[in-house]
C-alpha positions in Angstrom: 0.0 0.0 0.0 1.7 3.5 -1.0 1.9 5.5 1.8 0.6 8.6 1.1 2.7 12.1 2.5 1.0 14.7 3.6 2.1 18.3 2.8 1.9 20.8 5.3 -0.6 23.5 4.9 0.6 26.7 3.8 1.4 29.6 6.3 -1.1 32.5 6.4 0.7 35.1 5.7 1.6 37.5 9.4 -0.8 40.6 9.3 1.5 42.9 10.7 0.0 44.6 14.5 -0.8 47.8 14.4 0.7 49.8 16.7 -1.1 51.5 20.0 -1.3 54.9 19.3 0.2 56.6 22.1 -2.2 58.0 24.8 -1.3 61.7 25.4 -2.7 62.8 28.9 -4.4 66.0 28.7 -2.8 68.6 30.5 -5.0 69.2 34.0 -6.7 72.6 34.0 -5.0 74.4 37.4 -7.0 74.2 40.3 -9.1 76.9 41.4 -7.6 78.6 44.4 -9.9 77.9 47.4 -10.7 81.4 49.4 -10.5 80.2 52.5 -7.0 78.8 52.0 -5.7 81.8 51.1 -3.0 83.4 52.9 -2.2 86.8 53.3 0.7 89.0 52.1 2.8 88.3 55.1 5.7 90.2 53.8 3.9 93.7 55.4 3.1 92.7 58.8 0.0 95.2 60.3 1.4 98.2 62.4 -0.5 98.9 65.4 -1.4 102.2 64.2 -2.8 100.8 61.4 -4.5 98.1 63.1 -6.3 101.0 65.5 -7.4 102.4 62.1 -9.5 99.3 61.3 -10.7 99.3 65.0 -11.7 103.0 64.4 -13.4 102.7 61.3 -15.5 99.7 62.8 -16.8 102.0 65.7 -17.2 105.3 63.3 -19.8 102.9 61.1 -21.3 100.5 64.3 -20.8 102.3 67.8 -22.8 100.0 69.4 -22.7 96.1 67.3 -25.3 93.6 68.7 -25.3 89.8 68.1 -27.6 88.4 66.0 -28.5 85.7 68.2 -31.9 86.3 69.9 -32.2 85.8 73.8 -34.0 87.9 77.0 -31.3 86.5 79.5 -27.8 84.9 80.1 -29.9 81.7 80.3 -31.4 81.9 76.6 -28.4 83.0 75.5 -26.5 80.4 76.2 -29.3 77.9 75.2 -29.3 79.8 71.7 -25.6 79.7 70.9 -25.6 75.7 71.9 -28.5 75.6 69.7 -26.5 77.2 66.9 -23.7 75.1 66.3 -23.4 73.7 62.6 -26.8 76.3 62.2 -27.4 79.8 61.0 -28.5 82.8 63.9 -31.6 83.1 61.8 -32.8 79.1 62.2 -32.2 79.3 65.5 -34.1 82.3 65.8 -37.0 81.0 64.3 -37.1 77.9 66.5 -36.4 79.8 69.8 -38.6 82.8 69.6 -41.6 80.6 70.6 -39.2 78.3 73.2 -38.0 81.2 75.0 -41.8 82.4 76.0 -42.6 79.6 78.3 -38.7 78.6 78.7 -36.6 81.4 79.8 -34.9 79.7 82.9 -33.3 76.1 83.7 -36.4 75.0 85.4 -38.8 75.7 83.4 -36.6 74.6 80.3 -36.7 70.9 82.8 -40.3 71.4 83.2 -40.6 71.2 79.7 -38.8 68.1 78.8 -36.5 66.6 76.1 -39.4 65.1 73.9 -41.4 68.6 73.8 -38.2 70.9 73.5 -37.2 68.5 70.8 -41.1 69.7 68.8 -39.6 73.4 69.5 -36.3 72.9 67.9 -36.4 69.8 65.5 -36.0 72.9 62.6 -32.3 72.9 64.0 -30.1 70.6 62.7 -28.9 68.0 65.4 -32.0 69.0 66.8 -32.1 65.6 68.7 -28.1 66.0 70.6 -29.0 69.8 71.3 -32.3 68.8 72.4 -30.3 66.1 75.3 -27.9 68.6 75.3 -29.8 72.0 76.4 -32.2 69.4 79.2 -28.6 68.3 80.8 -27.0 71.8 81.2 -30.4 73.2 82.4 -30.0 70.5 85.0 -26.5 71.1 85.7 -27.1 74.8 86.4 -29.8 74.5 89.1 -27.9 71.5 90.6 -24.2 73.3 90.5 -24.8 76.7 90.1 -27.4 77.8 91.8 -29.7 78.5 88.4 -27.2 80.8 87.4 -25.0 80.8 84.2 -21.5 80.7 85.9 -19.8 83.6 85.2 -16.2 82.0 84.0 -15.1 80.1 81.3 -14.5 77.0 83.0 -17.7 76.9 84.6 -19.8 77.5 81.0 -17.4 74.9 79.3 -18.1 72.4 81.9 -22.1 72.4 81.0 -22.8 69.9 78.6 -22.7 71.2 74.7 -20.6 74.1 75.7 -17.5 74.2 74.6 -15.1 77.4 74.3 -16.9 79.2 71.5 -19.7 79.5 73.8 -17.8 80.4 76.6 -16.8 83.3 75.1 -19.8 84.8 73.2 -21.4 83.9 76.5 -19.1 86.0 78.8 -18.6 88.9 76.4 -22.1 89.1 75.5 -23.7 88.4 78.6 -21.3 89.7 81.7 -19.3 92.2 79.3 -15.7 90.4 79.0 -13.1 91.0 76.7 -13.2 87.8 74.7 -13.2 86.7 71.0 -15.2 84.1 69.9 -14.1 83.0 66.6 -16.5 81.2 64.4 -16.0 80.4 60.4 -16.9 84.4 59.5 -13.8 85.6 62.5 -11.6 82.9 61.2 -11.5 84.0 57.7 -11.3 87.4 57.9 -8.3 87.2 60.9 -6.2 85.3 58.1 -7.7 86.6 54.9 -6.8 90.3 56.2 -3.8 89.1 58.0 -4.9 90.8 61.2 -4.1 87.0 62.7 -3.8 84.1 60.7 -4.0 81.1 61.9 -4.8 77.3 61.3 -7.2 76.6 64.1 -9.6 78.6 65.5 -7.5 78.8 69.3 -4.7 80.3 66.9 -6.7 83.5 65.4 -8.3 83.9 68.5 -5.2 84.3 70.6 -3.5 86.2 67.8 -7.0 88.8 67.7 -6.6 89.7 71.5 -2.7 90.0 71.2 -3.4 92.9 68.4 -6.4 94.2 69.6 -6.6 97.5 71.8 -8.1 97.4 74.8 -10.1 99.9 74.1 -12.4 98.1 71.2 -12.3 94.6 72.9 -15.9 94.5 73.9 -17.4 95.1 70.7 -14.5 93.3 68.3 -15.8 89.8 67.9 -19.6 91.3 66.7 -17.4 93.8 64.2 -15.1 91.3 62.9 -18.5 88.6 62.8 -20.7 91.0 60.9 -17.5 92.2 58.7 -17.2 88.7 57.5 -21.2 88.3 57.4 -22.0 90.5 55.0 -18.8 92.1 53.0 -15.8 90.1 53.4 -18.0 87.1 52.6 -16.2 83.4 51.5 -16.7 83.3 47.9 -17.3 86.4 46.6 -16.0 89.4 48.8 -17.6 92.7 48.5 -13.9 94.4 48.7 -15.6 97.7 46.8 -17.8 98.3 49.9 -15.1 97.2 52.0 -14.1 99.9 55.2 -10.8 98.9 55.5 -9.7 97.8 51.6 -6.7 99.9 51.5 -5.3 98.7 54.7 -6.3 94.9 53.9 -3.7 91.8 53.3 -4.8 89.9 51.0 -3.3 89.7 48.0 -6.5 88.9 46.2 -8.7 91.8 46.8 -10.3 93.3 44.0 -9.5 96.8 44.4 
């Protein structure tokens, strides 16, 4: 029998690969520069007798600066800045206005209860913690202080929800100490201006009453509060209606 030989099949031809077109990253567009991280111009520190000017300027326009925060007593004022951590003065306004007529004092805010405060407040956000919060320290004042907001920082920082922000709108506002309370509005305009920058709140605070006079102490925190409020604002600063735009820091100001 003839063995028969196979030939092998023909090779296909090799198609040649075509080649990966190089990926070419797109150049990132540049990050927008975030306001609050900002940093003044710290190469012309503030002069005291400029830093009285500001002062000045602040008293000429506001002799007499009240705090938004509505209260009839040391008691409600300290219930309403509790209440208005993480919230704006005009929430907790709106929520208090009808607590504070038949709950002006520690007892009657424990006569009241946690379940029907919380009905008062539960616009608030974390109505339910201040809620616990504001029954405790009303407690805590009638058992340790005779029903009286103490009058020192340690003794408003040891009531529950306090903490040093409190203490000091509290004494300043209340029993006329020379504090500054530094919330988000104080700690932007102490490092956007360069009066004191900062990276914590303690910081600008400290640096504030080391600069300050003596003389506008009392009313500093509610001018520097309302000058952040309403012109030297996060995102857009109103530097053309600004008092004190030709003394300012920051590099960034728009006139």
């Amino acid at each position: 029998m003839a063995k028969i030989t196979r030939k092998p099949a023909p090779r296909k031809a090799s198609v040649p690969k075509k080649k990966a077109k190089a990926i070419v990253a797109k150049p990132k567009a540049p990050a927008r520069k975030s306001l609050k991280a900002t940093r003044p111009n710290s190469t012309k520190p503030w002069t005291p007798a400029e830093i009285h000017e500001v002062f000045s300027r602040f008293r000429k326009a506001n002799p007499e600066p009240k705090g938004e925060l509505e209260h009839v007593n040391p008691f409600t004022l300290l219930v309403a800045v509790v209440l208005s951590a993480q919230a704006t003065d005009a929430g907790v306004n709106k929520a208090t206005r009808a607590l504070f007529e038949i709950a002006d004092t520690p007892q009657k805010m424990l006569d009241l209860g946690e379940e029907r405060l919380r009905e008062y407040i539960k616009t608030i956000g974390l109505y339910r913690t201040k809620a616990r919060n504001v029954i405790a320290l009303s407690a805590k004042v009638l058992s340790e202080f005779g029903g009286e907001v103490p009058r020192t920082r340690a003794g408003i920082e040891s009531l529950p929800g306090a903490g040093r922000k409190t203490a000091n709108v509290v004494l300043n506002m209340a029993f006329g100490e020379h504090t500054m309370a530094v919330d988000t509005h104080v700690f932007r305009v102490g490092n956007r201006t360069g009066l004191a920058p900062g990276k914590t709140p303690l910081e600008v605070e400290l640096g504030l009453e080391k600069v300050i006079p003596a003389e506008f102490m009392l009313h500093a925190h509610h001018w520097l509060i309302l000058h952040g409020r309403y012109t030297c604002l996060a995102r857009k600063p109103r530097c053309e209606v600004c008092l004190i735009n030709d003394l300012c820091r920051w590099p960034e100001r728009t006139v």
